[in-house]
Each structure stands twice: as structure tokens, then as C-alpha cells.
C-alpha positions in Angstrom: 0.0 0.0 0.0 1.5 3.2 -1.0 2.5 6.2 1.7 3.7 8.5 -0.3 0.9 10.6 -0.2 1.0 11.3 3.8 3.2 13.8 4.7 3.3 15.2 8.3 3.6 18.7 8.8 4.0 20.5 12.3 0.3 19.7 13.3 -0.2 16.7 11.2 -1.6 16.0 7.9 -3.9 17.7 5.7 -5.5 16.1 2.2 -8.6 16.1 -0.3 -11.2 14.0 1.2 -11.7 10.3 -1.2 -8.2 11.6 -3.1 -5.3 11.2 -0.7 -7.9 11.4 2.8 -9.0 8.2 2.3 -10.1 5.4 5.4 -6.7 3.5 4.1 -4.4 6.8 4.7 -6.1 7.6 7.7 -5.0 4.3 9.1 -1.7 4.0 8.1 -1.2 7.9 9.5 -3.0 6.4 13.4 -0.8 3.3 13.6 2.3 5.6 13.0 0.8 7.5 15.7 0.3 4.7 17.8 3.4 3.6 16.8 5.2 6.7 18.3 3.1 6.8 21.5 4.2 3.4 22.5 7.6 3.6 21.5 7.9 6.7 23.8 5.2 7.9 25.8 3.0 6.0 28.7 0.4 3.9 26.2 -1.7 3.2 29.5 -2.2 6.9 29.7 -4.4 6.9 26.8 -5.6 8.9 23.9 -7.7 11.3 23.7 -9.3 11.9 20.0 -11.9 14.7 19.0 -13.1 15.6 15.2 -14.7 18.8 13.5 -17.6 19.6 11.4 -16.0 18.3 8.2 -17.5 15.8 6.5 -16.8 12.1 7.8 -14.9 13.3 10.4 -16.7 11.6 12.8 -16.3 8.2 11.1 -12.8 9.4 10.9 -12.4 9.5 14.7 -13.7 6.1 15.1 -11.5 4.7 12.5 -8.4 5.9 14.1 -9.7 5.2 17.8 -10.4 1.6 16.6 -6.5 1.8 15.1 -5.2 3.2 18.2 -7.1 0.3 20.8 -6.0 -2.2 18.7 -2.7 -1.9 19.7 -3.3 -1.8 23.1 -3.9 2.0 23.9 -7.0 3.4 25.3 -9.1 5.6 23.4 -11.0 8.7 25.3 -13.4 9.6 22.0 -15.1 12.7 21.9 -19.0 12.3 22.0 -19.6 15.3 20.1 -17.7 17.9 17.6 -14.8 19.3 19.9 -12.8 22.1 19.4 -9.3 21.8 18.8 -8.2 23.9 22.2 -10.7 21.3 23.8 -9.2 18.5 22.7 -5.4 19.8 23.8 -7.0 20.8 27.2 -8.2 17.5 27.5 -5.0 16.0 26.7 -3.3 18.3 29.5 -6.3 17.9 31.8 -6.3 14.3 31.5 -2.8 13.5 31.5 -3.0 11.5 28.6 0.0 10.1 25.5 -1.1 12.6 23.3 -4.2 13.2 20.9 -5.7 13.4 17.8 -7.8 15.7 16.3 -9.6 14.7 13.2 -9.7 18.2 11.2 -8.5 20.2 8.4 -8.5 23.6 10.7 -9.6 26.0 7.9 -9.2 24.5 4.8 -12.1 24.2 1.9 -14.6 21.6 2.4 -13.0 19.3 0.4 -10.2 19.2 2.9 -9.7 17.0 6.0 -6.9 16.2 8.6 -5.2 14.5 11.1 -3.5 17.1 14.0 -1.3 15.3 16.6 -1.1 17.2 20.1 1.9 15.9 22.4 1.1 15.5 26.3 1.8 18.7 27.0 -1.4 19.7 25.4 0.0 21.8 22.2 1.1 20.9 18.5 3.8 18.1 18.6 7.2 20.1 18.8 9.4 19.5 14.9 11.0 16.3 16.9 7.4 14.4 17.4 6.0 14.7 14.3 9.3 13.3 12.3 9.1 10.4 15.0 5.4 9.8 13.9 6.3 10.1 10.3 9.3 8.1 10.5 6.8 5.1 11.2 4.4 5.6 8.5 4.1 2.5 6.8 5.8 0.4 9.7 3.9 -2.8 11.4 2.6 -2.3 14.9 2.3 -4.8 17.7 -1.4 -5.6 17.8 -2.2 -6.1 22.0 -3.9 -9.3 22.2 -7.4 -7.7 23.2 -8.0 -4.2 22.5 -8.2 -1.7 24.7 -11.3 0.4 25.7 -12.5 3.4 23.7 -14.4 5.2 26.1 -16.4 8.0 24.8 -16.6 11.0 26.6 -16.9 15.2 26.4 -13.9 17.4 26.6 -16.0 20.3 26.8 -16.8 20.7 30.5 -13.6 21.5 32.0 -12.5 23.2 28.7 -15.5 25.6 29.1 -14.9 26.6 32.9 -11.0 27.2 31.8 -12.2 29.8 29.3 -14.6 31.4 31.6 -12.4 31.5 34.7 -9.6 33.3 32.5 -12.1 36.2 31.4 -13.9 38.4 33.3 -17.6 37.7 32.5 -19.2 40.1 35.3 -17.2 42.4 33.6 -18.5 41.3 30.1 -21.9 41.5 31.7 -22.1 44.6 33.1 -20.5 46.6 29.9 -24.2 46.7 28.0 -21.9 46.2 24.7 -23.2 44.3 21.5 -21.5 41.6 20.2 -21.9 39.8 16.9 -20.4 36.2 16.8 -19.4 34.1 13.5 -18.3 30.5 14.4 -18.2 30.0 10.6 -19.9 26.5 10.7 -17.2 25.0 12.1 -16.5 23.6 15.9 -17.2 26.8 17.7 -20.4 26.2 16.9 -23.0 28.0 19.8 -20.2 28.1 22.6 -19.6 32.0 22.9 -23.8 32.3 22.0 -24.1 30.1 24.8 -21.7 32.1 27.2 -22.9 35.6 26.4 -27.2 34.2 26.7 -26.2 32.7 30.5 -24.7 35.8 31.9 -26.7 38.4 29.8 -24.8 39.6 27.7 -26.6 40.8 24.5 -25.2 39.1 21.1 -26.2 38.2 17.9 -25.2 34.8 16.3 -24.9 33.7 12.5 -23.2 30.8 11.2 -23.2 28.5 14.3 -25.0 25.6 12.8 -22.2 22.8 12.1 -22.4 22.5 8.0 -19.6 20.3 6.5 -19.8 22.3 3.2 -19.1 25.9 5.0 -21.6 27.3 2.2 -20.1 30.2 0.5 -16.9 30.2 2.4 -13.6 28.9 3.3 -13.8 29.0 7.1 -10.9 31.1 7.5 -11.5 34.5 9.6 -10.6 36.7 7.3 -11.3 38.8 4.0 -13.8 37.7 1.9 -15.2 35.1 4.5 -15.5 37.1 7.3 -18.1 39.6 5.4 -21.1 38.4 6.7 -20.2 39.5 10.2 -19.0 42.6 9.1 -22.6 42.9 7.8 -24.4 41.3 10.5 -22.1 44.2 13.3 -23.1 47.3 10.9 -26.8 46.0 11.0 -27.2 45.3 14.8 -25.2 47.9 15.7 -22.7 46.2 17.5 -19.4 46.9 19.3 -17.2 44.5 17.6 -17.7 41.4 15.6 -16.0 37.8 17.3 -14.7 34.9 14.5 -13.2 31.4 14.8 -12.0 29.4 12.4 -13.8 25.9 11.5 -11.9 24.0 14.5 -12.0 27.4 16.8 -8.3 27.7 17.5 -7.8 31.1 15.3 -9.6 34.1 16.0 -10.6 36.8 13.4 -12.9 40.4 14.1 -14.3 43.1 12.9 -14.7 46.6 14.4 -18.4 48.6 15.2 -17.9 49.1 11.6 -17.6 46.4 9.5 -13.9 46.8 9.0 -11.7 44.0 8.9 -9.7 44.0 12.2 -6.7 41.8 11.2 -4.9 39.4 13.5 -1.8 41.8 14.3 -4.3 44.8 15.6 -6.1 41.4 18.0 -2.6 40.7 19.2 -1.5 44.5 19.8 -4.6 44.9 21.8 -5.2 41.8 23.6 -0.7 42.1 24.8 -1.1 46.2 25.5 -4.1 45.3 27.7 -2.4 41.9 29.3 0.6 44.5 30.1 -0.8 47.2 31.1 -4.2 45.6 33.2 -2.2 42.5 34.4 1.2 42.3 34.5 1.8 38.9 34.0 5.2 37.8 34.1 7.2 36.5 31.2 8.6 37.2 27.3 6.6 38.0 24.2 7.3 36.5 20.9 5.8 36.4 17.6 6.4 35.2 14.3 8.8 36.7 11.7 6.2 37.7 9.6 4.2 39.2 12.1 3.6 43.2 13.1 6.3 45.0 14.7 4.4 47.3 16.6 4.3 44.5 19.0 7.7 45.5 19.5 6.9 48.6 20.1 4.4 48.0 22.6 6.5 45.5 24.5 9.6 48.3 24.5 7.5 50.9 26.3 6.2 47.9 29.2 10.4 46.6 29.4 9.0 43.4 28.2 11.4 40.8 25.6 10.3 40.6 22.7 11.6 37.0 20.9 11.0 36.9 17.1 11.1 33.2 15.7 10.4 31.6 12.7 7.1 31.4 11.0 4.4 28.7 12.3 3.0 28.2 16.0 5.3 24.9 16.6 8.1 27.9 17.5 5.8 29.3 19.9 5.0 26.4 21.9 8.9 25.4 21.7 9.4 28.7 23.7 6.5 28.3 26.2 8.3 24.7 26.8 11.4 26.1 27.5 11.0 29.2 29.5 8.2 31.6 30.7 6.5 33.1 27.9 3.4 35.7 28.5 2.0 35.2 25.1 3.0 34.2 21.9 1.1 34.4 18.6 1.5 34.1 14.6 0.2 36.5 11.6 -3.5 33.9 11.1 -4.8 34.6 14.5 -2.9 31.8 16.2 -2.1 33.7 19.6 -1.8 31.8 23.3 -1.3 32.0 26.5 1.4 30.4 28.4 -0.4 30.4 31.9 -3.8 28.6 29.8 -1.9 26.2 27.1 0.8 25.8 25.2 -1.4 26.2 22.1 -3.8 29.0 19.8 -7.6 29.2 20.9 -10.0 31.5 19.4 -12.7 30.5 21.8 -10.7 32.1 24.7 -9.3 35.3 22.8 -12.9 35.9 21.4 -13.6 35.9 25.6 -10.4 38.1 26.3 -11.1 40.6 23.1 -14.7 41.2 24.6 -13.2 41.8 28.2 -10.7 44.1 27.1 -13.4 46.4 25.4 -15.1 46.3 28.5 -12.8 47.3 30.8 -11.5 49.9 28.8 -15.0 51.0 27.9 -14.2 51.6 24.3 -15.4 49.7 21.3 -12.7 47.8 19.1 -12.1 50.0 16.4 -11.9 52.6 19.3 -9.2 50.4 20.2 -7.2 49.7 17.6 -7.2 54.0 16.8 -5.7 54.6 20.1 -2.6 51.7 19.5 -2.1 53.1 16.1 -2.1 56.9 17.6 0.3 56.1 21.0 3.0 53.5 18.3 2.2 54.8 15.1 0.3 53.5 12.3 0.7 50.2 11.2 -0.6 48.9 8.1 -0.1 45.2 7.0 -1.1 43.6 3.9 -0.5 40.0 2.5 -0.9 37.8 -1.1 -0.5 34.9 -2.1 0.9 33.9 -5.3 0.3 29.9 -6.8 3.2 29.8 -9.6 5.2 27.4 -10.6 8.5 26.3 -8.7 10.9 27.6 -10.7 9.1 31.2 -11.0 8.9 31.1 -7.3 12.1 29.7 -6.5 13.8 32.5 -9.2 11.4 35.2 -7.5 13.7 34.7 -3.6 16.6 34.4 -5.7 16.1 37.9 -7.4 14.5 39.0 -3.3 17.8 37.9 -1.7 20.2 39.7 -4.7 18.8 42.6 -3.7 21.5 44.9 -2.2 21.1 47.8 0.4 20.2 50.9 -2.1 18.3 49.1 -4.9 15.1 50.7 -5.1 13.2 48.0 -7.4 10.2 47.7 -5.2 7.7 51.0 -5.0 11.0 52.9 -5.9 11.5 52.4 -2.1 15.6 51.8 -1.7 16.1 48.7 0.5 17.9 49.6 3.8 18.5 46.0 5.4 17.8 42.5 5.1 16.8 39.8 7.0 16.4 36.2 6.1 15.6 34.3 9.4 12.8 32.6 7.4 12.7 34.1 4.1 13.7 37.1 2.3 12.8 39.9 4.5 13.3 44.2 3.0 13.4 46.7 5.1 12.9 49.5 2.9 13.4 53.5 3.1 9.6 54.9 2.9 10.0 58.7 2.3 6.3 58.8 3.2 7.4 57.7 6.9 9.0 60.9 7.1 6.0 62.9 7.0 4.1 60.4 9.7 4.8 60.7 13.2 6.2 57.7 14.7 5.5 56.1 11.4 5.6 51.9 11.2 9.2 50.3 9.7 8.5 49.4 6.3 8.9 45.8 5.2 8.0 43.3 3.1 9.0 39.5 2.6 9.4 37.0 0.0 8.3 33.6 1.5 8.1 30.5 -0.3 5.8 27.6 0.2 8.5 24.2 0.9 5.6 22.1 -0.2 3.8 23.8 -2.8 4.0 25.8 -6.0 3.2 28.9 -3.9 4.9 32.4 -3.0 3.4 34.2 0.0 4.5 38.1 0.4 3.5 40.1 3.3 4.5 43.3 3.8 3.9 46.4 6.4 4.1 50.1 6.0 2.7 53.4 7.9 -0.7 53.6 5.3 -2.7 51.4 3.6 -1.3 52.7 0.0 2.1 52.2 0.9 1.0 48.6 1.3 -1.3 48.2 -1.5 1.8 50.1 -3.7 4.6 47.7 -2.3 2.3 44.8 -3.1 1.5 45.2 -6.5 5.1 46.4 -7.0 6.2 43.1 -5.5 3.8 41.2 -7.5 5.3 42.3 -10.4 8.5 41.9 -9.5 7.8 38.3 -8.3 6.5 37.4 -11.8 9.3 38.9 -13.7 7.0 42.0 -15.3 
């Protein structure tokens, strides 16, 4: 039986349903899993496996919990569609081997998944998942009964962690409006069901589970996230609250239907955290993430670690050391003292209880970030062309020399290449802003697919939408 199609990334393995996500795959991919989990972690821990609202994923979950019992390991199986954060808060809770959750995170509909999270309740570090992969294919020792699968809820204990990190009297007593968007996927009617018990007044769309997310990808951002953006302007609410389709990324909108993007949700959630709470520890964030996050963490004396691009780097440093909170450019943004992991659920809670005790609504918030450290403006595209146009694109990107103004006619200053081709570019418009935003952009190619992702900040939104186009054409050799 062929492999080759199963490839684990940091969280796991993502394909087309009935192409390469077949029954067979999903096998092979939970007795590698098994595999690793006997070979070195407790197997009579157990465990624990959850699934989305993609379709098959519950016959999915029972597949791989049959796989995992047969070889001797109990199974905790979620009763019901579980969050992601639930599932690694079970893991953690529980004390279990590990877990699987069956998902595709926010992928098309097509799409589904297989995310491994390690004891410690977050995405299995770089080490675990080539241990996992390394036994794709490989014969396991079949016990000579099979263990239980015991099927239980994670939600619970998840649900009083959430609510015990926020402030809800707070929440409750602000008299704000929220709109909330759990996109079809595993959100679902959690917040709904939060903000109805302590009275806080909300309107939902999108909470029913529906494995063909209609319309969308469930991805919290532009185009998807529209229909809250409508749903706030109509309702008149004070911000609109996303997760993405297995609740781990958060996305929002401000009182007025504008797009509040996931560097403005971490600048507000770590300036509140360090200003309202002082909780110890260093920030970090992704290389391709805003860097008025290290602006905001200069003014509180806080480090500020910049690491390479993907959440596995994140949880690393919350392994290693004490981190406040660390977060990525999709939304992706935890808290040490909660998980070692990204959860939308519990940053939709946080961004509400901000707004409250600040008494402002979020675009209100957002204005006075990009007033006190300047204006930040952040822009990203993606680019599907072939290898060799891509690979000769970060080739031309890394020739560039200090000087060479070939992008917006904006000389490049620096570079960076931590992960990617990074420009820090001289911006004469930056002169006329105070305390005007770094201009940047980088050249970032996909390792797995015939795909160049440039992102880029800049003090206004031209500057961004020039140094995009600009970069655009220089990427495809106009």
C-alpha cells in the first residue's frame, strides 16, 4: 500500500477527502501515531481523540480510535464535535500520551486532517511529528485484546477554563453588543451560549455545524468574514467575534464592519495583558508578524523573541522558558499560563473583556494603539506559480542589495532572512508620519507547494497596496 501521499507537517496531515484522505491513509497515518506513542510515551495513559464539522470526520475518529485500541492503547473519544483547544486541554487535563484531532482547521470543504497534540497539550514540537512520520508505513504490535475506547466530552472542564480566564461580570455589566461568526465549524454555539447565561446581549450567525461551509472557506478573514461585518453594521454592534472551523484562530471586525486583522487582535489583547495584568514573562511572535508588538512590549520593558514562521516555535518557547504570550500572523495567539497552544474561543472571551474594561469599542481600540506607536498597516498575497518562478522570484528577493530601489521605488535599507527574504525598505512617506511603522515586506516560499506568500507592512494602507503590486510584479518577472 502506497504512503507517499502522507506527509506530516507540524500539526499533522492535511488532504482532499476520497483523493489522498481516504479510510486506508487515515490508518496507516493512526498506527504511526500509535506507533510513536508506544515507542515513547506511557500507552496506558491513553488517547484522547476529537473531530470537526467536516464531513466524515466523525467516522474518521472512530477509524483511528479503533487503530489506536487495537494496539493496546486506550481511546478517550469525543462524543460530540470538539474544538481543537478542547481537545489539547483534555490532553493536558487528563494527563494523557497525546491526541488526535480529526480536522483540516480552515481549509475548503474538500479538505480534511489529522492534527497530533503531544502531552503537553499543544502541537507536537518539529521532533514528534518526524518520530510519527518516520513510522508511516511500519507494522505495529497488535495487543492481544484491544483496549477500551471510552467516549466521553472534553467540553466541560475546557469551558470553565475559558470562563475563569475572562472576566464575564465584567463582560456582563459593559451593556456592549456583540456579533459572533463561528463559521460552521467547531465553535459552533459556545460563545452564544456564554454571552445568553450571563446576559450579555449578542447576535449569532453561522453556528449551525455544516460540512460544506456554504459560501466560504472558514478562514477569519477577508472575503469570508463579510457576513459578520454585515451582521455588526446592522445590529449595531461593538465588535464582531470569528473562529476558524476547529475554533483555534480568532478573526474580528470593528463597530464598523472593517476587517480588524490578526496583528491589531494581538496588539490589543498584549497592551491590555501589560498594562491591566502584569503577567510575568517574554513576548514573541512570528517573523512575519507586526512589529508594533515591538513597540508596545519596549515601552512595558518586556522581551520581545522573534522566531520563525508557524505556532510549533511558539509552543517550543513556552516549553522552554516563561512566555506571557505568543502568537503568529492567522490569528494563532496563546497564553502560556492557559496552554501551550492557539484558541479562538478564549481570545474571542479576552477581546470582549478588554473592550469592557477599557470602555471603548474595538475599532476605538485599535485608533488609540495606532495613535500612542504609530500606524501600522499590514497587507499580505499569495501567489500559486510554478517552482521555478517562485524559486527564481527569492533568488532575485535575496540579490537585492542595500540601495536598490526596485520595489515602489522604495531603496532597500536591510535584510533579514531568518525565514525568508525579508526588506526593510526606506519609505520617504514615513518621514511625514509621526512615529511612522518600519517598512517591510518579505518574500516567503511555500516548501511544499507551487506557492509564493509576500507580506509586507508600511505606515498607510497605500504604501501597502503600492509595495504589493510592486512586489507582485517583481515576483512574476513584469
Amino acid at each position: 500500500m502506497s504512503i507517499s501521499p502522507i506527509k506530516f507537517g507540524t500539526d499533522g496531515w492535511r488532504a482532499v477527502i476520497a483523493d489522498d484522505f481516504t479510510f486506508a491513509n487515515l490508518r496507516i497515518a493512526a498506527q504511526a501515531i500509535a506507533a510513536y506513542v508506544l515507542d515513547h510515551e506511557d500507552p496506558a495513559q491513553g488517547l484522547c481523540i476529537g473531530y470537526d464539522t467536516r464531513f466524515g470526520s466523525r467516522a474518521f475518529a472512530r477509524a483511528c480510535a479503533e487503530v489506536v485500541a487495537a494496539s493496546g492503547i486506550p481511546v478517550f473519544l469525543a462524543n460530540a464535535v470538539t474544538p481543537t483547544p478542547a481537545l489539547s486541554f483534555a490532553v493536558r487535563e487528563r494527563s494523557a500520551a497525546g491526541g488526535i484531532m480529526i480536522t483540516s482547521s480552515h481549509n475548503p470543504a474538500q479538505w480534511n486532517g489529522v492534527k497530533y497534540k503531544a502531552s503537553y497539550g499543544g502541537s507536537g514540537k518539529p521532533s514528534i511529528m518526524a518520530a510519527i512520520e518516520s513510522r508511516l508505513g511500519q507494522p505495529v504490535p497488535q495487543a492481544a485484546h484491544p483496549a477500551p475506547i471510552i467516549e466521553v466530552s472534553f467540553l466541560p472542564s475546557y469551558l470553565q477554563a475559558i470562563q475563569s480566564f475572562a472576566d464575564l461580570d465584567l463582560i456582563a455589566r459593559s451593556g456592549m453588543r456583540f456579533a459572533v461568526d463561528s463559521m460552521y465549524g467547531c465553535g459552533g454555539a459556545i460563545l452564544s451560549d456564554i454571552f445568553r447565561r450571563i446576559g450579555v446581549a449578542h447576535v449569532a450567525i453561522r453556528s449551525n455545524p455544516d460540512p460544506l461551509f456554504p459560501g466560504i472557506h472558514p478562514e477569519p478573514i477577508e472575503p469570508h468574514i463579510r457576513a459578520l461585518a454585515e451582521t455588526v453594521v446592522a445590529h449595531r454592534c461593538h465588535a464582531g467575534l470569528c473562529t476558524d472551523g476547529d475554533a483555534d484562530r480568532i478573526g474580528a471586525t470593528d463597530e464598523h464592519g472593517n476587517f480588524v486583522d490578526p496583528h491589531k487582535i494581538y496588539s490589543v489583547l498584549l497592551s491590555w495583558v501589560l498594562r491591566r495584568k502584569g503577567w510575568p514573562g517574554a513576548v514573541t511572535r512570528a517573523f512575519n508578524t507586526t512589529k508594533m508588538l515591538d513597540r508596545i512590549c519596549a515601552k512595558h520593558g518586556r522581551e520581545l523573541i522573534e522566531h520563525g514562521i508557524g505556532f510549533k516555535y511558539v509552543v517550543d518557547l513556552m516549553l522552554e522558558r516563561e512566555i506571557v504570550m505568543g502568537g503568529e500572523e492567522s490569528g494563532g495567539i496563546g497564553f502560556q499560563r492557559h496552554l501551550p497552544e492557539r484558541d479562538g474561543l478564549l481570545n474571542c472571551l479576552l477581546l470582549a473583556n478588554v473592550m469592557a474594561e477599557e470602555g471603548k469599542t474595538l475599532g476605538q481600540l485599535v485608533a488609540d494603539l495606532q495613535a500612542e506607536f504609530g500606524e501600522h498597516h499590514y497587507g499580505r498575497i499569495d501567489l500559486h506559480i510554478p517552482d521555478e518562478m517562485k524559486n527564481a522570484a527569492i533568488a532575485k528577493a535575496r540579490a537585492l542589495e542595500p540601495g536598490n530601489p526596485a520595489l515602489a521605488a522604495m531603496p532597500v535599507l536591510r535584510q533579514d532572512t531568518l525565514d525568508g527574504i525579508k526588506l526593510y525598505l526606506d519609505n520617504p512617506e514615513a518621514k511625514t508620519k509621526p512615529n511612522a511603522a518600519e517598512t517591510w515586506i518579505l518574500f516567503r516560499a511555500s516548501g511544499t507547494e507551487p506557492l509564493l506568500r509576500i507580506y509586507t507592512e508600511s505606515c498607510s494602507p497605500q504604501a501597502v497596496t503600492r509595495l504589493l503590486d510592486s512586489a507582485r510584479a517583481f515576483a512574476m518577472g513584469n
